[in-house]
C-alpha positions in Angstrom: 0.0 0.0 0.0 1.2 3.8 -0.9 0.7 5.4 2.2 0.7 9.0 2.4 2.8 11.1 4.6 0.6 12.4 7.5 -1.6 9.2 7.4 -2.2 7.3 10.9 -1.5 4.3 10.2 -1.7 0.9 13.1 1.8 -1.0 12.8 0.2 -4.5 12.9 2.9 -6.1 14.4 3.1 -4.4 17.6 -0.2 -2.6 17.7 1.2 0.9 17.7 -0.4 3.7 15.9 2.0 6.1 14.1 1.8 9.4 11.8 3.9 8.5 8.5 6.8 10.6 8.6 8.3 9.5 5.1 9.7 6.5 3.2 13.2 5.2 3.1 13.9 2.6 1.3 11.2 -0.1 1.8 10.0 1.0 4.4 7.4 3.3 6.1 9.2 5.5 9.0 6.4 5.9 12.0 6.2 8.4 14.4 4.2 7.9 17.8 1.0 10.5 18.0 2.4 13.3 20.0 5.9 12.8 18.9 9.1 10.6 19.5 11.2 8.6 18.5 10.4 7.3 15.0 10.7 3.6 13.7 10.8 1.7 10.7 8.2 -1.3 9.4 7.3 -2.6 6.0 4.3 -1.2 4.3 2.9 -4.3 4.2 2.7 -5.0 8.1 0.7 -1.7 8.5 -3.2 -0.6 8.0 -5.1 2.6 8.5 -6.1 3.4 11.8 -9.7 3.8 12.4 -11.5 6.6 13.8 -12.0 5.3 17.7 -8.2 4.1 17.1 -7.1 7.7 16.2 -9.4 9.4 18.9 -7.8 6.8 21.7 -4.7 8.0 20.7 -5.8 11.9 20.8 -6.9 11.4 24.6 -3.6 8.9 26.1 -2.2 11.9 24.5 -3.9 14.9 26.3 -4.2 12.9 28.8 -0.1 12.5 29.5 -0.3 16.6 28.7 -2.6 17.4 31.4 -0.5 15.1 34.0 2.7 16.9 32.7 4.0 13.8 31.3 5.0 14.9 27.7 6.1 18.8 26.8 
């Protein structure tokens, strides 16, 4: 699949959503809603994320924010 830079995407192998950041190579580089440290995985070991997936995401996020977990 072609996957579009800014696409949330669920890594199917570990069950972690990601923002695609770019391609290198094969692969798809992830980054974790909310920002860090990027990785790597195959385009083919990836699907879109759905809409309660994305909106889970959002809150963990706000959630850390509001705790003063993440910056």
């Amino acid at each position: 699949m072609k996957t579009p830079v800014g696409s949330h995407v669920v890594d199917t192998r570990t069950g972690r959503l990601g923002i695609v950041m770019g391609h290198e190579g094969p692969y798809l580089q992830l980054r974790p809603y909310g920002g860090g440290k990027e990785w790597d995985v195959a385009p083919d070991a990836v699907r879109y994320a759905t809409p309660a997936e994305r909106l889970s995401a959002e809150t963990a996020y706000a959630d850390a924010r509001s705790r003063g977990e993440v910056p």
